[in-house]
N, CA, C and O atoms as a MOPAC input file, in Angstrom:
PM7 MOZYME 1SCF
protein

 N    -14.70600 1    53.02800 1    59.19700 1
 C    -13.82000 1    53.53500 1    58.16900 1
 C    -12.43200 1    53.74900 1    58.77800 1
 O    -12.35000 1    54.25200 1    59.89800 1
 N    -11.33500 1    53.39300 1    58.09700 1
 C    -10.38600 1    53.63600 1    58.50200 1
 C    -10.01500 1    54.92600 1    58.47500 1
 O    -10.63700 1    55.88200 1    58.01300 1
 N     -8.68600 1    54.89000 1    59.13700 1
 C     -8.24500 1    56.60000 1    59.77600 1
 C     -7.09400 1    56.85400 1    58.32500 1
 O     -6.42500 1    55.96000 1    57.80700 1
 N     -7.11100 1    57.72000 1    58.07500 1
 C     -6.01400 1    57.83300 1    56.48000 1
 C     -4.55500 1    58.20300 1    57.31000 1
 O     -4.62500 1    58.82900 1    58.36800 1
 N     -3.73100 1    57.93400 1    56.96400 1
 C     -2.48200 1    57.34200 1    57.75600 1
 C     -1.33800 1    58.18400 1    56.52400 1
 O     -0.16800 1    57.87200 1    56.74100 1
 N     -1.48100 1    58.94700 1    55.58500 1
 C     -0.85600 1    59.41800 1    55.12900 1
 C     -0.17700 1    58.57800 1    53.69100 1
 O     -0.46500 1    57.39700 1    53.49600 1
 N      0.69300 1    59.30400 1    52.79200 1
 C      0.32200 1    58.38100 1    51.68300 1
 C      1.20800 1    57.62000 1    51.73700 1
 O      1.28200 1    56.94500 1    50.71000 1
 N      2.20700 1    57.31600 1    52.73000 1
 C      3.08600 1    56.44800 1    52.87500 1
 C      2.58300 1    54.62800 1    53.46600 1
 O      3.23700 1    53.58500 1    53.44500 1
 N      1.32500 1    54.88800 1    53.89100 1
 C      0.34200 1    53.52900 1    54.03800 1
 C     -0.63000 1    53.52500 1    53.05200 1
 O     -1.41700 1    54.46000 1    52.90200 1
 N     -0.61800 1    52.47600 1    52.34000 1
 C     -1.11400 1    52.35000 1    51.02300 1
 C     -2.70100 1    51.78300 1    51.30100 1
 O     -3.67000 1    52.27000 1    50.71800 1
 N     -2.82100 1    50.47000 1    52.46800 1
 C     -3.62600 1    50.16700 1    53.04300 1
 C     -4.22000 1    50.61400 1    54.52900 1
 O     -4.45700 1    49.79400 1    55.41600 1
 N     -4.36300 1    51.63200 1    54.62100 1
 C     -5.20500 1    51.64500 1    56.44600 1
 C     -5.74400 1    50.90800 1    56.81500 1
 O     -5.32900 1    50.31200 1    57.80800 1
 N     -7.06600 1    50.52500 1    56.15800 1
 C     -7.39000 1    49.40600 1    57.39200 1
 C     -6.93700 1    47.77300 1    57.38500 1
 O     -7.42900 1    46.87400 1    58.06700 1
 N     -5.95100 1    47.69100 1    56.49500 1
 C     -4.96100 1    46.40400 1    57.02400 1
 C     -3.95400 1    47.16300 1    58.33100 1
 O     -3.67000 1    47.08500 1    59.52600 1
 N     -3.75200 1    47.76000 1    57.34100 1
 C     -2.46300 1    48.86900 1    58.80100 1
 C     -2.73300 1    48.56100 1    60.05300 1
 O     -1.99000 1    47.92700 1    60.80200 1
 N     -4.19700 1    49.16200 1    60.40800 1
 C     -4.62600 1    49.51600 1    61.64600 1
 C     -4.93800 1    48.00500 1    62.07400 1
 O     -4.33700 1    47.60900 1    63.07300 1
 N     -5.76800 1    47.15700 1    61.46200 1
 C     -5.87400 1    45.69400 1    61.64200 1
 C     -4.62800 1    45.08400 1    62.45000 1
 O     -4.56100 1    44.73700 1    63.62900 1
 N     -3.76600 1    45.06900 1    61.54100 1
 C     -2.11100 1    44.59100 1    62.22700 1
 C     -1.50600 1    45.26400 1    63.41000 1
 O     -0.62700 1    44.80300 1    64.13900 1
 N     -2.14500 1    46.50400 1    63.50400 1
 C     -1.19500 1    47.23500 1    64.55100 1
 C     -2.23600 1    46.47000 1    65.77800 1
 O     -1.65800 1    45.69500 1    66.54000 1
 N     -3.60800 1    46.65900 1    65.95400 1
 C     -4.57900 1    45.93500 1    66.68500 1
 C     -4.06000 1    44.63700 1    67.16000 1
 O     -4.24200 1    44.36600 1    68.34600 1
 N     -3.45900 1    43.82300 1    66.42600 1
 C     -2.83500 1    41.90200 1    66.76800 1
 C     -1.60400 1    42.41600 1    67.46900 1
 O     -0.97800 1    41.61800 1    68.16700 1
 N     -0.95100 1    44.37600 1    67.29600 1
 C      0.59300 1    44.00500 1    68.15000 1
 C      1.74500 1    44.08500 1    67.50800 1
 O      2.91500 1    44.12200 1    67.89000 1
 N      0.89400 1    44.12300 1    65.78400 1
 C      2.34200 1    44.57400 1    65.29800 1
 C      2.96200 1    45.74100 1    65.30800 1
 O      2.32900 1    46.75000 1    65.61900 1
 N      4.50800 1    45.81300 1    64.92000 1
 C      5.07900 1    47.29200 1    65.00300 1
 C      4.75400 1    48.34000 1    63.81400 1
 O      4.46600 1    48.28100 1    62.61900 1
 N      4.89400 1    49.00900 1    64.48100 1
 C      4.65500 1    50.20400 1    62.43000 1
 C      4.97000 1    50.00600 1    61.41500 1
 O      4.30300 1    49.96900 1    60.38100 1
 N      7.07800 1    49.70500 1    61.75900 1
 C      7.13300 1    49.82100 1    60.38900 1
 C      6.41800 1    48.17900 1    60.16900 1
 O      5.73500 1    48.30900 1    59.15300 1
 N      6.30400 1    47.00300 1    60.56600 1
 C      6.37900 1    45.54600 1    60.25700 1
 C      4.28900 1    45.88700 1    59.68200 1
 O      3.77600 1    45.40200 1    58.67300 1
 N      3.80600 1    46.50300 1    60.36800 1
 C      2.37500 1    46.79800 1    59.58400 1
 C      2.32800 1    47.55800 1    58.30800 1
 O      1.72300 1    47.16400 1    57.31100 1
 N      3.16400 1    48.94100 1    58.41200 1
 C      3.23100 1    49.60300 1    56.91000 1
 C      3.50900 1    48.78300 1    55.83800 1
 O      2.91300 1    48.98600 1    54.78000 1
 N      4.54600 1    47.63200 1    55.95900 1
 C      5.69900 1    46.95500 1    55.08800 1
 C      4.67200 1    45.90600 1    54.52700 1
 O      4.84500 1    45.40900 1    53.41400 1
 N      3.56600 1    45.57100 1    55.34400 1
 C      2.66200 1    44.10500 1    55.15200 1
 C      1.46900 1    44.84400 1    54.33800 1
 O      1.02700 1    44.30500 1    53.32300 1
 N      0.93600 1    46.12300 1    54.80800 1
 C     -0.06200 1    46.33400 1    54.01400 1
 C      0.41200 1    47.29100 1    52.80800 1
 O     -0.35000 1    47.64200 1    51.90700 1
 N      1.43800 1    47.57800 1    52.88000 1
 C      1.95400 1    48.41300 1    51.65500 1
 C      2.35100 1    47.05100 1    50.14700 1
 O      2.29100 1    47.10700 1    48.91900 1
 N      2.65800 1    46.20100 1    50.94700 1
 C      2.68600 1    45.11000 1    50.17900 1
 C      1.78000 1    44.23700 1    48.79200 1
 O      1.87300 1    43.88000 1    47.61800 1
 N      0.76900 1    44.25400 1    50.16400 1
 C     -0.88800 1    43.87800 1    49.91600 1
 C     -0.86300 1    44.42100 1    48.98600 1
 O     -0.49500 1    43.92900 1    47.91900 1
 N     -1.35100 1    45.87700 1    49.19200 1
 C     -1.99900 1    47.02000 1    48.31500 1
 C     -1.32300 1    47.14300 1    47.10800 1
 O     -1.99900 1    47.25100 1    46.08500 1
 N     -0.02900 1    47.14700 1    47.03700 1
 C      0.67500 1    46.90800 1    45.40200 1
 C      0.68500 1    45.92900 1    44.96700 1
 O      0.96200 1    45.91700 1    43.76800 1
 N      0.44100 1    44.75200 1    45.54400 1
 C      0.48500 1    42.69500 1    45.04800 1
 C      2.03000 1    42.33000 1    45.27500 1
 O      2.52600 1    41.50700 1    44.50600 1
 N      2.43800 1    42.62300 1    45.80000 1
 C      4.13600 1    42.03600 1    45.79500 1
 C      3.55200 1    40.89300 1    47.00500 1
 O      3.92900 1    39.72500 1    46.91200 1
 N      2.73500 1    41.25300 1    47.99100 1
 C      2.57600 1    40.15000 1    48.97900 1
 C      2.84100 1    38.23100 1    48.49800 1
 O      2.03700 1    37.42000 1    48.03900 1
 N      3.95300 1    38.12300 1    48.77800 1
 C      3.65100 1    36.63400 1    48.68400 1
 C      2.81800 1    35.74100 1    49.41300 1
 O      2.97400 1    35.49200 1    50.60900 1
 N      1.70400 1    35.13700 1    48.49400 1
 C      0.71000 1    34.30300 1    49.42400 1
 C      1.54100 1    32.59200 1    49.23600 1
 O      1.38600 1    31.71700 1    50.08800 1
 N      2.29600 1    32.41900 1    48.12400 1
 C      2.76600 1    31.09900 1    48.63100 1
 C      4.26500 1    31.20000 1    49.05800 1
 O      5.23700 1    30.89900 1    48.36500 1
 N      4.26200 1    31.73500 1    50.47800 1
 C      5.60800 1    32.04800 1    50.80700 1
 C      5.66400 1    30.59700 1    51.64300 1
 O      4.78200 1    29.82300 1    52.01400 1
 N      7.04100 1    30.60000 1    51.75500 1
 C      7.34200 1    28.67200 1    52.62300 1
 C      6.75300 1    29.31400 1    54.14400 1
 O      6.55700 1    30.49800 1    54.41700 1
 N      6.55000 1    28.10000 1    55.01600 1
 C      6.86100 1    27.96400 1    56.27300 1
 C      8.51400 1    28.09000 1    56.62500 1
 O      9.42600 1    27.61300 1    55.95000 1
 N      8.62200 1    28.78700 1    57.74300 1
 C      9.96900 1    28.90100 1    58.08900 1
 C     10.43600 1    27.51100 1    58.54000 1
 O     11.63600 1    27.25600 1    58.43600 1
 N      9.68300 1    26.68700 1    58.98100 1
 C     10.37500 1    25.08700 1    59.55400 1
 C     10.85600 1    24.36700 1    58.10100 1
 O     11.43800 1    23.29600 1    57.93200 1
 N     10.44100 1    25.25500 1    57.22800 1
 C     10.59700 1    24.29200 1    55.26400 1
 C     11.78300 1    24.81800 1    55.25400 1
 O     12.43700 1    24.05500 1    54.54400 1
 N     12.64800 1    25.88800 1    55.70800 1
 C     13.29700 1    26.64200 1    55.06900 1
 C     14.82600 1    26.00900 1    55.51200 1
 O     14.85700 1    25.10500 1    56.34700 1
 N     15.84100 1    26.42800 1    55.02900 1
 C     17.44100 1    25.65000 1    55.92100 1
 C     17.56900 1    26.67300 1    56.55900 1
 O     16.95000 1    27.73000 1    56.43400 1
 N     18.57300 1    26.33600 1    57.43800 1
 C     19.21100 1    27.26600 1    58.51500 1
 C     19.61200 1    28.49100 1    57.57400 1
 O     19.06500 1    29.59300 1    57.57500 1
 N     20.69900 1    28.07200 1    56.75100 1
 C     21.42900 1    29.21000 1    55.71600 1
 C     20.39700 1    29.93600 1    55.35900 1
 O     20.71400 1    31.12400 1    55.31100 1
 N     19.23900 1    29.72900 1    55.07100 1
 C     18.20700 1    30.50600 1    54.48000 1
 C     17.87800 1    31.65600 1    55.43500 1
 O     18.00000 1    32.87200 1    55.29000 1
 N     17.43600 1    30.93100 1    56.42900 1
 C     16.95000 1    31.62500 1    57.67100 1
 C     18.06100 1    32.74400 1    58.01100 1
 O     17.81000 1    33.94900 1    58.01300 1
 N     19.24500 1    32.21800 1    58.28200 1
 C     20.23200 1    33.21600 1    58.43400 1
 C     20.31300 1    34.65900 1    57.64900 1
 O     20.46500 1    35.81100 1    58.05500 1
 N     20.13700 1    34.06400 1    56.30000 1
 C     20.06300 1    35.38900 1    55.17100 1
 C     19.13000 1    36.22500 1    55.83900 1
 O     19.49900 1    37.24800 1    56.41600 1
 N     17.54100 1    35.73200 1    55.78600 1
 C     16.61700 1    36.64300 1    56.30000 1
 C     17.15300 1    37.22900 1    57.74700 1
 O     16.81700 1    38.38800 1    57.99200 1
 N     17.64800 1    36.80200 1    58.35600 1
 C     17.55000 1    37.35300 1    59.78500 1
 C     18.90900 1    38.21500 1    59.66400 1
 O     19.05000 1    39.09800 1    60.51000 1
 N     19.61500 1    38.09900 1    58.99100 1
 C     21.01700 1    38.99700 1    58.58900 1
 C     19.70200 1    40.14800 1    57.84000 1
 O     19.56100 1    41.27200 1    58.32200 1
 N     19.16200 1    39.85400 1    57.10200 1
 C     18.63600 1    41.22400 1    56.51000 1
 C     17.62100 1    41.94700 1    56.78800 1
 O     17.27100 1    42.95300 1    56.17100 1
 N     16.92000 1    41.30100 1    58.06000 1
 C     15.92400 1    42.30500 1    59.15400 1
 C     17.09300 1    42.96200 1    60.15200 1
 O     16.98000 1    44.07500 1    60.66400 1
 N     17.89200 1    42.33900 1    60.27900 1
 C     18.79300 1    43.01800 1    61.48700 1
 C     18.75100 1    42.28600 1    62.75400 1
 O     18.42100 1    43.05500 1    63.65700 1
 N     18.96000 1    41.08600 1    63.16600 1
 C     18.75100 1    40.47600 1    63.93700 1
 C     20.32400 1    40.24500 1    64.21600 1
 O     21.25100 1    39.75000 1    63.57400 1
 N     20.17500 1    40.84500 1    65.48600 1
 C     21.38800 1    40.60800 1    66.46300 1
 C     21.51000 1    38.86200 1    67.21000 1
 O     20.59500 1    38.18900 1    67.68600 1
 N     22.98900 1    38.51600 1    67.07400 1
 C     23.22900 1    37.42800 1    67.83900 1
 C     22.47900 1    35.94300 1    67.29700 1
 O     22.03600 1    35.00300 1    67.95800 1
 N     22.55400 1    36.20800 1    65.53400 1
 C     21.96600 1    35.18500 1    65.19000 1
 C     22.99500 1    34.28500 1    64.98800 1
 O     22.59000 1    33.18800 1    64.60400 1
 N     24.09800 1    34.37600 1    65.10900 1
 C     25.48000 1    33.32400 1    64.44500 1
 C     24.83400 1    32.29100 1    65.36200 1
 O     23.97800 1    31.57400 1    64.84400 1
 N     25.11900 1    32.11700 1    66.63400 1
 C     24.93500 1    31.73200 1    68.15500 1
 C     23.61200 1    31.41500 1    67.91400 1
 O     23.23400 1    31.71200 1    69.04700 1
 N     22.38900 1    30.97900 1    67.24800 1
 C     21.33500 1    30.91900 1    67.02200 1
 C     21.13700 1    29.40800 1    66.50500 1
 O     21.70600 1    29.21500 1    65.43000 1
 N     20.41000 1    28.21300 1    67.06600 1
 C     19.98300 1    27.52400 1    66.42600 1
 C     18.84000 1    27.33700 1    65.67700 1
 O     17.95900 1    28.05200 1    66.15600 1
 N     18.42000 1    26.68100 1    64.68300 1
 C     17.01200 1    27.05400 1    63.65900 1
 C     16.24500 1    27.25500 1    64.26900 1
 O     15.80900 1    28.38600 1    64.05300 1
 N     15.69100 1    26.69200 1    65.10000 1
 C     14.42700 1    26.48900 1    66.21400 1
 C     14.05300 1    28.08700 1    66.85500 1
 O     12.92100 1    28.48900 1    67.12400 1
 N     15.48700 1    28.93700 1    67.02500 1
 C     16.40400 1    30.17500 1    67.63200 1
 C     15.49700 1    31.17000 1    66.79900 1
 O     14.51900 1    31.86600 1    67.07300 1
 N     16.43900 1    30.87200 1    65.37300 1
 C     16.17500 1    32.14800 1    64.64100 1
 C     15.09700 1    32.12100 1    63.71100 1
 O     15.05300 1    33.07900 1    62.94000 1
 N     13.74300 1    30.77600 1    63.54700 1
 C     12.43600 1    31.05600 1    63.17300 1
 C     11.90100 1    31.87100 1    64.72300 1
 O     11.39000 1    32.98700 1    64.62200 1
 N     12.03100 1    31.35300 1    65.84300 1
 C     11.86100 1    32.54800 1    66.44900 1
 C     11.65600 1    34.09400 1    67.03500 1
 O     10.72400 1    34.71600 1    67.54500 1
 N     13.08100 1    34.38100 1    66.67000 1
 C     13.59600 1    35.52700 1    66.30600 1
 C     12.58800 1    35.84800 1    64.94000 1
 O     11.87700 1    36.78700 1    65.29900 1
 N     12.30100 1    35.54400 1    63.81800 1
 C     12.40600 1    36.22100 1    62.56200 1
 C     10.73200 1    36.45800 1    63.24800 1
 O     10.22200 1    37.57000 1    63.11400 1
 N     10.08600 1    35.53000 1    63.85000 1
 C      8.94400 1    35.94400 1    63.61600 1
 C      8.30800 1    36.75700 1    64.63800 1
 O      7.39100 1    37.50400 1    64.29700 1
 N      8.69100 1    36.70300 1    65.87200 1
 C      8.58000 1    37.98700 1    66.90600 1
 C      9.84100 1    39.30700 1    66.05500 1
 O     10.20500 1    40.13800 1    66.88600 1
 N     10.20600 1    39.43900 1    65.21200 1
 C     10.92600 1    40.59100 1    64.76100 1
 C      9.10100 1    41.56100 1    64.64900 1
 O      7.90300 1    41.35000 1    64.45900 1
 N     10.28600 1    42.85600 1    64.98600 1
 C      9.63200 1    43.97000 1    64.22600 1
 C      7.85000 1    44.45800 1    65.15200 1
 O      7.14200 1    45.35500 1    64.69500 1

């Protein structure tokens, strides 16, 4: 049984699941809080589908430092070790 994590984690034992693979808190709260309300997109693109400009947006809006200077290859990188 999972550990109750307070009501700000909607899912615990996804929570705890994700934190187990390495993810960070908030990047586990954000994935199973997701889940648990249905906003989760299951047909989200692959980041290699996506354009650079795209990629940029996302990585401008996690907070990713030193993405100008970033080639695609760079900042699917970056986006997906984020967090």
């Amino acid at each position: 049984m999972a550990r109750d994590h307070g009501a700000q984690i909607k899912d615990d034992a996804l929570y705890e699941e994700l934190r187990k693979q390495g993810q960070s808190k908030e990047k586990a709260a954000r994935i199973a809080n997701a889940k648990a309300n249905g906003s989760l997109k299951h047909n989200a693109t692959h980041l290699e589908d996506r354009t650079k400009d795209d990629l940029m947006q996302e990585a401008r809006k996690i907070g990713i430092e030193g993405r100008s200077k970033m080639k695609k290859a760079d900042l699917i990188e970056a986006i997906r070790n984020h967090g």
